[in-house]
C-alpha positions in Angstrom: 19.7 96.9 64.6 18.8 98.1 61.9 15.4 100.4 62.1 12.8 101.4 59.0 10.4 103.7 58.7 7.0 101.9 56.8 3.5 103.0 56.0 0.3 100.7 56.0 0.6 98.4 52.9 4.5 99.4 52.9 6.6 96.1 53.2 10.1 94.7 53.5 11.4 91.8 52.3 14.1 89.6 54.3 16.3 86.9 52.4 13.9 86.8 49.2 11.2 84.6 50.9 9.9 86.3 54.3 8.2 89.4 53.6 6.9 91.7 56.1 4.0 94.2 55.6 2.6 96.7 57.4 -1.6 95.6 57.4 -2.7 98.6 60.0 -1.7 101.5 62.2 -3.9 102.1 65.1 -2.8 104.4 67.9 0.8 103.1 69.5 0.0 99.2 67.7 0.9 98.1 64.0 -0.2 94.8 62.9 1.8 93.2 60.6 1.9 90.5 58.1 4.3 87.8 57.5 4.6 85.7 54.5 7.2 82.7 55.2 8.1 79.6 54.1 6.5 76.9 56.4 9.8 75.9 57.9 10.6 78.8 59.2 9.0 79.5 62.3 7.5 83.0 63.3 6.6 83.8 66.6 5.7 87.1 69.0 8.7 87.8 71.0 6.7 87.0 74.1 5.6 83.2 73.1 9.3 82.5 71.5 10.5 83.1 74.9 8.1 80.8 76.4 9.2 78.0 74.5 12.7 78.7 75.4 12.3 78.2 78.3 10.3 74.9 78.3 13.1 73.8 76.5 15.5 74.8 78.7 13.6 73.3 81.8 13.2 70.2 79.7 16.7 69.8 78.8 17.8 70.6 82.4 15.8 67.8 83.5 16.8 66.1 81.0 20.4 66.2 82.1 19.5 65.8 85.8 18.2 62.2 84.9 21.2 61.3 82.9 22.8 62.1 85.5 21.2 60.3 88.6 21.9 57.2 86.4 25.3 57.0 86.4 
């Protein structure tokens, strides 16, 4: 992992089209900013692991019906 050290309105730049700035440090929370192309998803940890696992239930069941009919 590779670990950087940024002040408010520092940034970094990943791939030449996500960007990643550093809008506030309160206390123990930063909030950042995140300047992507559309297609490229961004999501809090937390809620990107929600949806894999609704995918995950969804394509278990999924295989559980293909399944029961043969």
């Amino acid at each position: 992992m590779l670990v950087l050290s940024r002040k408010k309105n520092e940034s970094i730049v990943i791939n030449d089209d996500i960007t990643i700035v550093v809008v506030e440090i309160r206390g123990d929370k930063v909030r950042l900013g995140v300047e992507a192309p559309k297609e490229v998803p961004v999501h809090r940890n937390e809620v990107y692991e929600a949806i894999r696992r609704n995918q995950q239930a969804g394509g278990s069941a999924q295989q559980a019906d293909a399944s029961a009919a043969e």
